[in-house]
C-alpha positions as CSV (number, residue, x, y, z in Angstrom):
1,X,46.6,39.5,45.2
2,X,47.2,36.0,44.3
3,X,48.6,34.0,41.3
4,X,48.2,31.4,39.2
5,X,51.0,30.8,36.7
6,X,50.3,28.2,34.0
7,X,52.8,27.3,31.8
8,X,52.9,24.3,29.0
9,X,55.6,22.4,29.0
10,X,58.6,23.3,26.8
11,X,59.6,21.9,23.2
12,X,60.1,17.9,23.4
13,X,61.9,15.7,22.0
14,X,61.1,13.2,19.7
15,X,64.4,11.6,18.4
16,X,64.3,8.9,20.8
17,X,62.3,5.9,21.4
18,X,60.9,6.5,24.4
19,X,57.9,6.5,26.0
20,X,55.6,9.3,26.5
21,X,56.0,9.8,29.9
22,X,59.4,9.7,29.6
23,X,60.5,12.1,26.3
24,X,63.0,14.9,27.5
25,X,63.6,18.4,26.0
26,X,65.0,19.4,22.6
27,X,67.4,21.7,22.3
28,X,65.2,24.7,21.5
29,X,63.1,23.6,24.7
30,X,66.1,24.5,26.6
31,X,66.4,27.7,24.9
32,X,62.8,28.6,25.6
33,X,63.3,27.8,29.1
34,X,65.9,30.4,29.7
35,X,64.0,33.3,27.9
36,X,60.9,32.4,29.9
37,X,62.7,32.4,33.3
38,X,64.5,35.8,32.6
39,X,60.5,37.1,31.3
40,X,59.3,35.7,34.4
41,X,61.4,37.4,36.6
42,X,60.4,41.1,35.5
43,X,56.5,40.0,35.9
44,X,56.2,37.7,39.2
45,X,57.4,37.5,42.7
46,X,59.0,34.0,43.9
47,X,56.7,31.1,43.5
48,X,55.6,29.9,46.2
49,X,54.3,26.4,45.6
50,X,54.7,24.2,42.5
51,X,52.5,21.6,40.9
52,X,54.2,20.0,38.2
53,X,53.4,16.9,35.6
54,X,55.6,13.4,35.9
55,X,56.4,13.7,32.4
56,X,60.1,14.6,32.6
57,X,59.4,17.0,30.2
58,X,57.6,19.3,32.1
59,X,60.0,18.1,35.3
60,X,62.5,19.7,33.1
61,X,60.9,22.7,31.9
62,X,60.6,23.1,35.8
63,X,63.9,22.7,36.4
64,X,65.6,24.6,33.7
65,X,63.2,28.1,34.2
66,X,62.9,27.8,38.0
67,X,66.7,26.2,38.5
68,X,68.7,30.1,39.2
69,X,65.5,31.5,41.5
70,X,65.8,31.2,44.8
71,X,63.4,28.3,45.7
72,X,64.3,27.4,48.9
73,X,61.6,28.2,50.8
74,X,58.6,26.4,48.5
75,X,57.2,23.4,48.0
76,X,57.0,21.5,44.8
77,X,54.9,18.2,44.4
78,X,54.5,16.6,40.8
79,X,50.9,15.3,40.4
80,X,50.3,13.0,38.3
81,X,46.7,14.4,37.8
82,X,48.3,17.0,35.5
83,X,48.7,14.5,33.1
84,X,46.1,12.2,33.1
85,X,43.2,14.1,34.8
86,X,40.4,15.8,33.7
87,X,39.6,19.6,34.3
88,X,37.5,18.6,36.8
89,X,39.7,16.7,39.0
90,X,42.4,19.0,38.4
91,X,40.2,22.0,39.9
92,X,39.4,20.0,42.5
93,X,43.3,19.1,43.4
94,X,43.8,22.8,43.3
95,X,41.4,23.2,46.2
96,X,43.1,20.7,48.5
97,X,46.9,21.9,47.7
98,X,47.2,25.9,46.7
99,X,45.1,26.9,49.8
100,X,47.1,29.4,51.7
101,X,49.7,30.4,49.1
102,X,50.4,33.1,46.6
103,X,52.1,32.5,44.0
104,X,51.3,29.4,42.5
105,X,53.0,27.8,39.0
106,X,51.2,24.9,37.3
107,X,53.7,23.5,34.3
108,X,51.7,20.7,32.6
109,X,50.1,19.6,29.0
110,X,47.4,20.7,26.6
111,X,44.3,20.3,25.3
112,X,44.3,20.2,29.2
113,X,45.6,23.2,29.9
114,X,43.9,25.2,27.2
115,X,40.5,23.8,28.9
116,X,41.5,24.8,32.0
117,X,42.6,28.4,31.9
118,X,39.4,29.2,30.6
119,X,37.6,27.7,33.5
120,X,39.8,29.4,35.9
121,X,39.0,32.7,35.0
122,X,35.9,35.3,34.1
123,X,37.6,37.8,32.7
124,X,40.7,38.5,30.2
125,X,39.4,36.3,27.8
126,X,40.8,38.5,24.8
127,X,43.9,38.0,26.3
128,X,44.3,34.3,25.9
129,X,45.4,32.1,22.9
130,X,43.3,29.5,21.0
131,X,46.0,26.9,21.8
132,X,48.4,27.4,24.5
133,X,51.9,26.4,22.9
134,X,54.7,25.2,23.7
135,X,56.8,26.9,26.9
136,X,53.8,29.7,26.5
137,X,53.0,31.1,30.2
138,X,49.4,32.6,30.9
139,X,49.3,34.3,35.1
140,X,46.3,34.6,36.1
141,X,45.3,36.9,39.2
142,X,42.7,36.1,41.8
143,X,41.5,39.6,44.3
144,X,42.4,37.5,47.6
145,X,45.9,37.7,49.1
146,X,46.0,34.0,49.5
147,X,43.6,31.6,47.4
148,X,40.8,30.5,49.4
149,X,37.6,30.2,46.6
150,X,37.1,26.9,46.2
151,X,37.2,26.1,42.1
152,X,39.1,29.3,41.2
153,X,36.1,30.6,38.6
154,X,36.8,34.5,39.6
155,X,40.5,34.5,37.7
156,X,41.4,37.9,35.4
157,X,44.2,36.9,33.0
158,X,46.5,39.6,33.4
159,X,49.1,37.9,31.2
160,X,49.9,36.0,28.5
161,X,53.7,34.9,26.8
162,X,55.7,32.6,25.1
163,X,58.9,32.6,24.0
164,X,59.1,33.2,20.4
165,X,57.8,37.2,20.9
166,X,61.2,37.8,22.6
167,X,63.4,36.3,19.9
C-alpha cells in the first residue's frame, strides 16, 4: 500500500518583520516538530519522496521532523505550487512527481491543505478535522503498492494527529 502524508506546517513566527515567505518557526513550532517526528516513526515507514513549500517555515518543519531519519536514499523538491497553487494544479503536480513511490510526505499550508485532503480521498471522512492545524499530520493510504491513479480520488484516511494530543 501506498502513502500520502500531509502535514501543515508548524507554529510560525511572527515577532519579526519579515515577509511571508520568509517567517521562520517559533519556539513551540520546534517543539511540535520533535513530538511529530518521534509519532511518525511508530506509524510510517521511511519517506520516500518529499514535496515541500518555499516558505522556510514549512522548509523547517521539514527539516526539524525529518532531520534524525535516515533520508538518504529520497528525493525532496520544494514546489512552489504548494504555496500558491490551487487544488487543482496541486493534484495535477502530484501526477507528474509521486509516480512510482511509496511513501510520500506533502508539508505545506491551509485553507489549501484542508481542501485538498478531502479531494484526495473517498473514505475516512469522520476521521478528518474541520481545519487542519498547525504541525497536524493526516496519512492517507492508497490500495496500489506504488501510486499510479492519476488524481489520487480513491484515498482512505487511516490517520489523523497533531501535536497537542501527546502533550
Amino acid at each position: 500500500m501506498s502513502k500520502l502524508i500531509i502535514i501543515r506546517h508548524a507554529k510560525s513566527d511572527w515577532s519579526g518583520n519579515v515577509n511571508d515567505l520568509e517567517r521562520g518557526l517559533n519556539k513551540r513550532g520546534f517543539n511540535s516538530c520533535k513530538i511529530i517526528s518521534r509519532e511518525l516513526k511508530k506509524r510510517i515507514d521511511k519517506p520516500d519522496l518529499f514535496l515541500i513549500s518555499p516558505a522556510l517555515r514549512a522548509k523547517l518543519t521539514y527539516e526539524n521532523i525529518f532531520l534524525d531519519w535516515d533520508n538518504k536514499d529520497n528525493f525532496s523538491f520544494i514546489e512552489k505550487d504548494l504555496y500558491y497553487a490551487s487544488t487543482e494544479q496541486i493534484k495535477k503536480k502530484l501526477t507528474t512527481k509521486v509516480n512510482g513511490f511509496r511513501n510520500v510526505v506533502i508539508i505545506g499550508h491551509n485553507p489549501i491543505l484542508n481542501s485538498l485532503i478531502y479531494q484526495l480521498t473517498t473514505t475516512g471522512h469522520n476521521k478528518l478535522p474541520a481545519n487542519l492545524v498547525t504541525c497536524g499530520v493526516v496519512i492517507i493510504e492508497y490500495p496500489e503498492n506504488t501510486f499510479k491513479i492519476p488524481y489520487f480520488s480513491n484515498g482512505q484516511v487511516i490517520d489523523y494527529f497533531f501535536p497537542r494530543m501527546f502533550a
